[in-house]
FILOLUM-661406 format. One record per residue: residue in three letters; x, y, z of N, C-alpha, C in turn. Coordinates in steps of 0.05 Angstrom, whole numbers. Layout:
<nodes>
(ALA; (X; Y; Z); (X; Y; Z); (X; Y; Z))
...
</nodes>
This chain:
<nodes>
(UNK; (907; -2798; 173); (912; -2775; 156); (927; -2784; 131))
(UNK; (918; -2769; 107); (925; -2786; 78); (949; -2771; 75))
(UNK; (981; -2777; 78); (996; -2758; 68); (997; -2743; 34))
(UNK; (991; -2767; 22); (981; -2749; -6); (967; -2725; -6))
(UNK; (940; -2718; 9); (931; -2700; 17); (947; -2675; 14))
(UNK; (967; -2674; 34); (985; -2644; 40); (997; -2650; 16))
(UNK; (1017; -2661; 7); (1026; -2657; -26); (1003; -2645; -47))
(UNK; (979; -2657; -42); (959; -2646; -73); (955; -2613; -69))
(UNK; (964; -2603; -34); (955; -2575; -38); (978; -2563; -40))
(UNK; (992; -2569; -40); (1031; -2558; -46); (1031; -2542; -75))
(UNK; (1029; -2555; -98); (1023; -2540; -122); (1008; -2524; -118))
(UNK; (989; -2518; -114); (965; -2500; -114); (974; -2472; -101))
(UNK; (980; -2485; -77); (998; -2458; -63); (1016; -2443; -69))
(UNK; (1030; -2465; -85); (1057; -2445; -110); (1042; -2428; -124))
(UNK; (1027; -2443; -139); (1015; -2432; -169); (1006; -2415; -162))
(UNK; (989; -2408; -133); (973; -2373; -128); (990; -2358; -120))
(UNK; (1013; -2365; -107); (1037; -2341; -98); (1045; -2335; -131))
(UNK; (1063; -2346; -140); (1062; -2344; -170); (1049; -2322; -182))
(UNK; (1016; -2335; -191); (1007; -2311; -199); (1003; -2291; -195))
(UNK; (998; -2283; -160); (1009; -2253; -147); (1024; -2244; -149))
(UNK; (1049; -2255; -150); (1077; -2241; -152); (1071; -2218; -191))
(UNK; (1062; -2243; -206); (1070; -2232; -230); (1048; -2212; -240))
(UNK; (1025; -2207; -214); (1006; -2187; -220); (1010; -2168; -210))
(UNK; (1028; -2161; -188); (1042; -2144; -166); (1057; -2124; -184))
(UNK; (1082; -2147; -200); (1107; -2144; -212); (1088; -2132; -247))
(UNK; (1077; -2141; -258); (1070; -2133; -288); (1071; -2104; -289))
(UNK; (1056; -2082; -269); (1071; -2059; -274); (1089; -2051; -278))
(UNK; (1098; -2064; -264); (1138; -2054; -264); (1149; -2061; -290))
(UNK; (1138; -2096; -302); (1154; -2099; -320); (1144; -2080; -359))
(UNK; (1121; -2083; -349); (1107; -2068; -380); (1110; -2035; -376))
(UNK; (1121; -2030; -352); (1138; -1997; -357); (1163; -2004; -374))
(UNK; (1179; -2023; -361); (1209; -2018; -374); (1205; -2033; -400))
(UNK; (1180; -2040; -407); (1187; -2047; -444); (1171; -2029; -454))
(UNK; (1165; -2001; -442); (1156; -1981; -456); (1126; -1990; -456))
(UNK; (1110; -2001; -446); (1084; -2010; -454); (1069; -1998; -430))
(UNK; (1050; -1980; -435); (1030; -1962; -415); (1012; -1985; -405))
(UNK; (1011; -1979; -373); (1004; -1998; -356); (980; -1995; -357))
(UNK; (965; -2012; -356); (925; -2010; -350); (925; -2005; -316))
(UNK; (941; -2002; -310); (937; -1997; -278); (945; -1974; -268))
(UNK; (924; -1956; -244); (931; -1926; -243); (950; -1921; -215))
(UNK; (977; -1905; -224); (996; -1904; -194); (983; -1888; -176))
(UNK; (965; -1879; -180); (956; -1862; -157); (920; -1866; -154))
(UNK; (892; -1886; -140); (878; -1890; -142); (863; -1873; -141))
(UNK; (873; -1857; -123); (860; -1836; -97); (859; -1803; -107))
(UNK; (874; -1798; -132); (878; -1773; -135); (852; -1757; -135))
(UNK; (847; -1749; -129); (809; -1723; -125); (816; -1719; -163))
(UNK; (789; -1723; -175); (788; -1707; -205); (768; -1677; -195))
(UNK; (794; -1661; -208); (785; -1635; -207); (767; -1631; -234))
(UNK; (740; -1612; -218); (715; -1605; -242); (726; -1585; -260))
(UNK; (711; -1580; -279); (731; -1566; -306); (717; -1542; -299))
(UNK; (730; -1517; -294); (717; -1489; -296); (709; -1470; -321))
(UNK; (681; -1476; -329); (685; -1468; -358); (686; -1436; -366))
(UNK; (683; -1422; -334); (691; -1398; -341); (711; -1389; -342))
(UNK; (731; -1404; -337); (764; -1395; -340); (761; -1385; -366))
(UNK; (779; -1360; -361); (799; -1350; -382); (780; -1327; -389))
(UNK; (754; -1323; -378); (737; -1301; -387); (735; -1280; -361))
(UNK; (751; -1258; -372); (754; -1235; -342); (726; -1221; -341))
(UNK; (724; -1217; -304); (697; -1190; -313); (701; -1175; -316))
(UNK; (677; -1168; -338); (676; -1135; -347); (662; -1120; -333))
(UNK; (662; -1091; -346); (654; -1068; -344); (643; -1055; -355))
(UNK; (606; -1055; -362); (590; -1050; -374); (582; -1018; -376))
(UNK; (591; -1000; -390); (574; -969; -387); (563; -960; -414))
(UNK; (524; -943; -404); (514; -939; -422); (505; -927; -422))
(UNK; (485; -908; -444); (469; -893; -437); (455; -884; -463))
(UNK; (426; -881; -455); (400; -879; -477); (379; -861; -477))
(UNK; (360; -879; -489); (327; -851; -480); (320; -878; -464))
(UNK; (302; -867; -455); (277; -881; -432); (251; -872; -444))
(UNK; (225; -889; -440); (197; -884; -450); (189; -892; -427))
(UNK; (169; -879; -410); (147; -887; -400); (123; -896; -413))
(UNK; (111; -921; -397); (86; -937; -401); (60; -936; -372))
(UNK; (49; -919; -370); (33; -908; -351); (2; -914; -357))
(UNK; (-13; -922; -339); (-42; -934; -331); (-55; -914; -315))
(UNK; (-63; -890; -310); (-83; -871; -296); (-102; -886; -301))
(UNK; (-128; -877; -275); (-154; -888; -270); (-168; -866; -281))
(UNK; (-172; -865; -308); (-200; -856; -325); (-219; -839; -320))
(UNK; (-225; -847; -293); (-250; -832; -280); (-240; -810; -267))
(UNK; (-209; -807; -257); (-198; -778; -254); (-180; -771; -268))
(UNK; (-173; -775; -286); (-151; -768; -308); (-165; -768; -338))
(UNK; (-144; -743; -355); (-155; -754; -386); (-127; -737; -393))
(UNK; (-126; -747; -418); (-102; -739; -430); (-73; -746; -419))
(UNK; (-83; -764; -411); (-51; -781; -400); (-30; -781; -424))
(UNK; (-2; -787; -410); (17; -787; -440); (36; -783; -422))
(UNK; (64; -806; -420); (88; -804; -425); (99; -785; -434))
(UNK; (129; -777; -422); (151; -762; -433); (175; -781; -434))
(UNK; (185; -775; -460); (214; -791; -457); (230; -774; -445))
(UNK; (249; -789; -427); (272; -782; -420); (299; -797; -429))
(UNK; (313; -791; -416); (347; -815; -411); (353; -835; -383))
(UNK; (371; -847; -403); (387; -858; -375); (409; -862; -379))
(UNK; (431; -860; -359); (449; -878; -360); (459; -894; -332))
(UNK; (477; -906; -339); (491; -935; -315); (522; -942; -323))
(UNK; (523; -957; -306); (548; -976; -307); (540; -1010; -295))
(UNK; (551; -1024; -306); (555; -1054; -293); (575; -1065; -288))
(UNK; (577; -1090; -278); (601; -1106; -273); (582; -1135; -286))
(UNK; (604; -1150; -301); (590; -1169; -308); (615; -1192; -308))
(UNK; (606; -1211; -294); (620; -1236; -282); (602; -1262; -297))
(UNK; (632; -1274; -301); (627; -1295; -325); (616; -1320; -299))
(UNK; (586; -1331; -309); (583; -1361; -295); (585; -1373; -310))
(UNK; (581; -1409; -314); (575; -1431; -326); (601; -1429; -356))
(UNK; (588; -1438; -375); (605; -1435; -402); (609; -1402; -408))
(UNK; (580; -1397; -419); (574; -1380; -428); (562; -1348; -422))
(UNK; (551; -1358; -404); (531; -1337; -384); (546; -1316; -376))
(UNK; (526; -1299; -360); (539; -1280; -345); (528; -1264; -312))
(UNK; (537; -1263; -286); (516; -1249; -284); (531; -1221; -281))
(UNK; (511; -1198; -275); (508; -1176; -272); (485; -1154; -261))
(UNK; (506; -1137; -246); (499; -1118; -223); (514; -1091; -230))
(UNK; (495; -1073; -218); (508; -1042; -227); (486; -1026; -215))
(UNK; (484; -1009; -222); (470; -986; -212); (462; -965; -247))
(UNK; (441; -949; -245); (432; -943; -267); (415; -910; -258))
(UNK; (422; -888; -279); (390; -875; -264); (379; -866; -288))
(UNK; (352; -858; -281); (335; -858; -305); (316; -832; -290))
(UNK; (311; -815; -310); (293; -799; -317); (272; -796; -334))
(UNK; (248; -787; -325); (221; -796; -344); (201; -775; -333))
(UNK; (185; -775; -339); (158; -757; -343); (138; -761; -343))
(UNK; (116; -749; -343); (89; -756; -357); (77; -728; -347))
(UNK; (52; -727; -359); (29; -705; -363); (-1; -716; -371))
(UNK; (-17; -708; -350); (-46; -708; -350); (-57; -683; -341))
(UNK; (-88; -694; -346); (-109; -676; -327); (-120; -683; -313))
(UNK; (-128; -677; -288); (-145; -683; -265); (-157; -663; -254))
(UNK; (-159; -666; -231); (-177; -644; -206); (-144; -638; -190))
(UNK; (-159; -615; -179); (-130; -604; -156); (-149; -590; -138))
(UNK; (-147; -600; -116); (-160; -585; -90); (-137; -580; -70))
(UNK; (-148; -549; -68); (-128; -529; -44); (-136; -543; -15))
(UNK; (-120; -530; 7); (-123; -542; 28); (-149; -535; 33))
(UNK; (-163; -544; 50); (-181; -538; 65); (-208; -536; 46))
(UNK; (-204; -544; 27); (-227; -547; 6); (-228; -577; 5))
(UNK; (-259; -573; -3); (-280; -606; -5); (-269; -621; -32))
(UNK; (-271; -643; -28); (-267; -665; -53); (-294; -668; -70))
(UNK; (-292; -661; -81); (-318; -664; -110); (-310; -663; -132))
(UNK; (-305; -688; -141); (-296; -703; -167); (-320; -691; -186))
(UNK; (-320; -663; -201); (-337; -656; -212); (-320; -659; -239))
(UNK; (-338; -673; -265); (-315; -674; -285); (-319; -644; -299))
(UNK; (-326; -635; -299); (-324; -598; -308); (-299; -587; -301))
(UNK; (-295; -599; -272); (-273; -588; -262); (-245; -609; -254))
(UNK; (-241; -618; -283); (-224; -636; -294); (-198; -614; -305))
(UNK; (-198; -604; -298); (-177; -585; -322); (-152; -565; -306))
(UNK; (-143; -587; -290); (-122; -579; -284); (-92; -600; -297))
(UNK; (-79; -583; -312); (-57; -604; -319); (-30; -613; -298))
(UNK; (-29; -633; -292); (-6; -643; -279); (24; -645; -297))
(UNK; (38; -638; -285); (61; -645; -308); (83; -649; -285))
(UNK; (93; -680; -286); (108; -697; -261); (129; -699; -272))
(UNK; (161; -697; -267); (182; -704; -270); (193; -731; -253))
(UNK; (206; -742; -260); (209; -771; -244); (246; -776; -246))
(UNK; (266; -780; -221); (281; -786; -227); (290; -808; -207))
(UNK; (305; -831; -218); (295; -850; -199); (337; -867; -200))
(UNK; (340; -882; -190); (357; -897; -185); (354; -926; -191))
(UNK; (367; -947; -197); (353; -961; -204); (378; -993; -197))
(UNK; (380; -1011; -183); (389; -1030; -176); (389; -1065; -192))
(UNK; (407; -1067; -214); (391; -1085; -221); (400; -1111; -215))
(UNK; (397; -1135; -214); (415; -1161; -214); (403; -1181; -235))
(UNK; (424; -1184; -253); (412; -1193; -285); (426; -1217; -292))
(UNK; (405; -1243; -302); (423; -1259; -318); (432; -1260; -354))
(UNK; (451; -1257; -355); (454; -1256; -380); (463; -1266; -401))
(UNK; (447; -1280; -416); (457; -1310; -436); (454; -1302; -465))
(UNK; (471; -1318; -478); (481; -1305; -512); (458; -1321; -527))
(UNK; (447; -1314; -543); (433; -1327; -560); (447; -1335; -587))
(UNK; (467; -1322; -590); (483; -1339; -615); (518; -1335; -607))
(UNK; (527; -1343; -619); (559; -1347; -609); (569; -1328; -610))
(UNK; (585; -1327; -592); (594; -1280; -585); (630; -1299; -597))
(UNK; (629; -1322; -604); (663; -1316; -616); (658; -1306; -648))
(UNK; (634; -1303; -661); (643; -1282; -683); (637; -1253; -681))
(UNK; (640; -1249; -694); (636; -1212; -700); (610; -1199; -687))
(UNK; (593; -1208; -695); (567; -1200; -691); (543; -1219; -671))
(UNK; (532; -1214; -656); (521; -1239; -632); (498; -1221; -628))
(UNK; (468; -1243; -618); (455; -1234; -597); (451; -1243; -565))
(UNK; (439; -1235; -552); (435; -1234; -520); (416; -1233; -514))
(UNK; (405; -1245; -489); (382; -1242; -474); (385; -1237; -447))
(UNK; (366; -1220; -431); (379; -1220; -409); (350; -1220; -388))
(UNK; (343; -1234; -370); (323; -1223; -350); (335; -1222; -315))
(UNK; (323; -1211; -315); (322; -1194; -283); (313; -1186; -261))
(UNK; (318; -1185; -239); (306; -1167; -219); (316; -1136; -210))
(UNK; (294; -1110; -205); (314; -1084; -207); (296; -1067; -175))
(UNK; (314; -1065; -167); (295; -1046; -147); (291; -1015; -159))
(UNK; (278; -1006; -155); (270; -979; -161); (269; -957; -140))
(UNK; (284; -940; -135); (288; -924; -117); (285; -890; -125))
(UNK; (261; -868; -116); (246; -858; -126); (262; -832; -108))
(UNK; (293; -817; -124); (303; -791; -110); (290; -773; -112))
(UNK; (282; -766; -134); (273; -736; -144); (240; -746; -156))
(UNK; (225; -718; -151); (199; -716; -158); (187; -690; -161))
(UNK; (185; -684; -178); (167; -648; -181); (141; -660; -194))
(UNK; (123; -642; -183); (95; -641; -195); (85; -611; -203))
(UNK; (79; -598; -224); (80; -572; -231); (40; -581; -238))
(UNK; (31; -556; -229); (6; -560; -231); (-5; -527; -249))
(UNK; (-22; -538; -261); (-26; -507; -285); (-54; -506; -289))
(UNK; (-66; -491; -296); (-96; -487; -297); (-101; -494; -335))
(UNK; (-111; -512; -346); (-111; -525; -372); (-120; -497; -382))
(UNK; (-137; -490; -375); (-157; -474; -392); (-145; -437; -398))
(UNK; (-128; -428; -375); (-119; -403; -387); (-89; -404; -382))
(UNK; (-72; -418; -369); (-44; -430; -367); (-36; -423; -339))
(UNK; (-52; -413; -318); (-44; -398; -297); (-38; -421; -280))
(UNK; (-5; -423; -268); (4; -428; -240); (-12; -436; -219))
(UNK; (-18; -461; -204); (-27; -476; -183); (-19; -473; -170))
(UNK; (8; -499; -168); (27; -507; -145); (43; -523; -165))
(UNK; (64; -513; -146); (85; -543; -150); (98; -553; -123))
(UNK; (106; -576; -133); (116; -595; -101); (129; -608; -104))
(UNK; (148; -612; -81); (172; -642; -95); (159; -672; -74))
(UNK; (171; -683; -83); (168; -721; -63); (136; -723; -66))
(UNK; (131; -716; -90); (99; -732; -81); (83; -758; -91))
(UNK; (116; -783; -103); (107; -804; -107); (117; -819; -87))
(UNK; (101; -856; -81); (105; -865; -70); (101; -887; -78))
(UNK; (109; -915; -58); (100; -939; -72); (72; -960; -57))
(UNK; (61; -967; -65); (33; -977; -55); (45; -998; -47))
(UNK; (64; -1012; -52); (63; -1042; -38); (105; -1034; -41))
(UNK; (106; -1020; -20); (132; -1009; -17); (171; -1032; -2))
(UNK; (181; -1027; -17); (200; -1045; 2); (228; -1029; 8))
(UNK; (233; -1034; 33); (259; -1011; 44); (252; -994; 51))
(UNK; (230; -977; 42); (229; -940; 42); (203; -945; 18))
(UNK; (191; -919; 32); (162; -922; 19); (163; -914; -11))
(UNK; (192; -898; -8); (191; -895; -46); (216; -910; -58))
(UNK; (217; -938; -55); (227; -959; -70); (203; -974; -66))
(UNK; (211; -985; -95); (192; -1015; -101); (206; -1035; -121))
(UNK; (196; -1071; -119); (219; -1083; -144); (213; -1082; -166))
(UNK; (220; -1089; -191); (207; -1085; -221); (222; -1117; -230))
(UNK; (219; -1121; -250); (225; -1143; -261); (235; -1141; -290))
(UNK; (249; -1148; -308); (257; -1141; -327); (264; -1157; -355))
(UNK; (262; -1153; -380); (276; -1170; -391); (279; -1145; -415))
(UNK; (313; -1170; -433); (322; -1150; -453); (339; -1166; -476))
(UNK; (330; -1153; -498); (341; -1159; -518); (375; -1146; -530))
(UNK; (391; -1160; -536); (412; -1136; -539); (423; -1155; -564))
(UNK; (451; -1130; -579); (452; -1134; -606); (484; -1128; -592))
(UNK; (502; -1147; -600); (533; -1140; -590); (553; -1151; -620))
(UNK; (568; -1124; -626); (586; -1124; -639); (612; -1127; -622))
(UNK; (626; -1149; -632); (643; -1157; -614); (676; -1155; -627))
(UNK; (695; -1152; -602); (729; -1142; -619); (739; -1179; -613))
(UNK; (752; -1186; -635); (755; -1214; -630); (784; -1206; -616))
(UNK; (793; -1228; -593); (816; -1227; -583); (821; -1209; -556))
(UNK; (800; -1188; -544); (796; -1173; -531); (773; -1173; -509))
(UNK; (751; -1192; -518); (733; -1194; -506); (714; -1171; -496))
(UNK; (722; -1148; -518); (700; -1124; -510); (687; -1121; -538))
(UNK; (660; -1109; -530); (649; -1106; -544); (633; -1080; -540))
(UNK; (617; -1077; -566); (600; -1053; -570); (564; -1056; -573))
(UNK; (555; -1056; -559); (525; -1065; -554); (493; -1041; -550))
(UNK; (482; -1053; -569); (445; -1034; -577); (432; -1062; -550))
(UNK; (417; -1049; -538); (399; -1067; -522); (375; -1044; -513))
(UNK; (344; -1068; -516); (324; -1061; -513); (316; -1072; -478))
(UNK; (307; -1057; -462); (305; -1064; -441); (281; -1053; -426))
(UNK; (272; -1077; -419); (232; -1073; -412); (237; -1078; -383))
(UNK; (218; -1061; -370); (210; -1059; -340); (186; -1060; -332))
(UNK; (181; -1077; -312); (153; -1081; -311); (150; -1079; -281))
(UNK; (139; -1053; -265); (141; -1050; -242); (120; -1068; -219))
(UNK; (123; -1078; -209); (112; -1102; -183); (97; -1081; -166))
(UNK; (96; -1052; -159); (79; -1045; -147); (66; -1019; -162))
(UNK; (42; -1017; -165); (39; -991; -176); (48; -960; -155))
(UNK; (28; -936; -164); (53; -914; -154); (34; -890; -147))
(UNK; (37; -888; -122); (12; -856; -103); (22; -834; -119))
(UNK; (7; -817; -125); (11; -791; -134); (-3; -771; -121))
(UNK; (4; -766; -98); (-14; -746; -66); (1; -720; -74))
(UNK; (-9; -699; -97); (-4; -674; -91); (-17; -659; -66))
(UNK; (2; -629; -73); (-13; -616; -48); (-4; -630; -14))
(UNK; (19; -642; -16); (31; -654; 9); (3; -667; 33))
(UNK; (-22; -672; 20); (-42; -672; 34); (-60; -696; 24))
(UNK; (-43; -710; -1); (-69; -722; -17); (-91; -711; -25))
(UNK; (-85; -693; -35); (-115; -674; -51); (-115; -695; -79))
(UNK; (-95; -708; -85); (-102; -723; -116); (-110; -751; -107))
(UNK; (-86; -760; -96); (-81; -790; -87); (-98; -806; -106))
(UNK; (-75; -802; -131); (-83; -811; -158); (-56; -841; -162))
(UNK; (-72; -858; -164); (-61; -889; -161); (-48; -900; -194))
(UNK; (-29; -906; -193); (-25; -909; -232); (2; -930; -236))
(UNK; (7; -948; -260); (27; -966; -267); (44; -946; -285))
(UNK; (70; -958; -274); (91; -947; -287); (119; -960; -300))
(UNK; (112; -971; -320); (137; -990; -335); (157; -969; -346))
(UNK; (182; -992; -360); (191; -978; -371); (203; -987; -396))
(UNK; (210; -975; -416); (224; -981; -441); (252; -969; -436))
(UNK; (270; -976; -435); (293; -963; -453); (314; -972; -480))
(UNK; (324; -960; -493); (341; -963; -515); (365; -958; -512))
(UNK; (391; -970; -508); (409; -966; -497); (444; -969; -511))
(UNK; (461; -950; -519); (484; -967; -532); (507; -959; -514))
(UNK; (525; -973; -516); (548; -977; -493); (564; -1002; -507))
(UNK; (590; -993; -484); (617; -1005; -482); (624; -1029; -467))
(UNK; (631; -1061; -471); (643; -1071; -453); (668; -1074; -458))
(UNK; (680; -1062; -426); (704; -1063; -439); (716; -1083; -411))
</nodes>
């Protein structure tokens, strides 16, 4: 055995304790000369994600407008079809997601109309689509409930004064009220009238709800420092099932038809 050997590894063994000590110790010493350490006292700390909706509370959306119906009758038993405007109003709750966004949920009801002509057969009388005997006017009232769940994103920056919005949606449609007033076109004389006589052809929950789908344009004048604002919004409905119209509690019409919707709407978030 070469004793030189164990001496040549003697230094070596200093010099690496050495340099551990003073890599151990350098934190310690480049704190007390004021010099920020490149090394972190805590490795392990979890980095918390940044919430970019902080600091934006939910609101409370209420409004109220006209409503237009957009209606499709089948030709071959109807003529003189035509919408009635009505109103609506609602409330929402609108909860801040992501940066900017929003979603929102509320409840809404809406009233609308329309008027045609068709056939009207009494009970116990034959179906004969005779067009001569086209000339009975229908005149339907519609009042409905309306469920929506909406996303809703800014199209320009709501921190100045004036901003726009977009919003699309899903809304169920829930069908409370229904009159059908039936009149003779030709000298004005009294038919019938009836309540509940719409329904939904491809129905969900209850045969008179169905879902609709939605999208909307909106115009928001905004209070800087307050986060409320004052808002015009255009809002289109496009119903997913069309809609039975069985007067005479018997289906004497069982007249099949699309039913969208328009509304125009101004309101408060406050």
């Amino acid at each position: 055995m070469n004793p030189c050997g164990n001496r040549s590894r003697v230094p070596g063994t200093v010099t690496g304790m050495l340099c551990m000590s003073l890599l151990l110790a350098s934190p310690c010493i480049l704190h007390a000369q004021g010099i920020p350490s490149i090394f972190h006292r805590h490795r392990f700390n979890q980095v918390q994600g940044q919430d970019y909706s902080q600091g934006r509370a939910w609101k409370t959306r209420v409004d109220l407008g006209l409503a237009m119906g957009f209606y499709h009758f089948d030709p071959h038993y109807t003529n003189a079809a035509q919408g009635l405007t009505g109103f609506t109003f609602g409330a929402r709750e609108e909860v801040p997601v992501m940066r900017t966004a929003s979603l929102m949920f509320g409840l809404d009801y809406e009233s609308l109309g329309a008027s045609l002509n068709s056939y009207f057969f009494a009970k116990g009388y034959s179906f004969l689509y005779i067009p001569a005997e086209e000339i009975y006017n229908h005149n339907l009232s519609i009042g409905s409930f309306h469920i929506p769940l909406e996303f809703r994103f800014p199209l320009t920056s709501e921190a100045q004064k004036r901003s726009l919005y977009g919003l699309v949606g899903l809304d169920y449609r829930l069908f409370i009220y229904t009159n059908a007033m039936v009149t003779n076109s030709s000298n004005g004389a009294f038919v019938f009238e009836g309540q509940n006589n719409l329904s939904c052809k491809y129905p969900l929950f209850t045969n008179q709800g169905c879902p609709m789908v939605e999208l909307a344009l909106g115009y928001q004048r905004n209070f800087p420092g307050h986060q409320n604002s004052f808002f015009v919004e255009f809002n289109y409905r496009y119903g997913l099932s069309p809609v039975i119209y069985t007067g005479n509690n018997m289906g004497s019409n069982n007249i099949q038809f699309t039913m969208n919707t328009l509304t125009i709407r101004v309101g408060l978030k406050i």
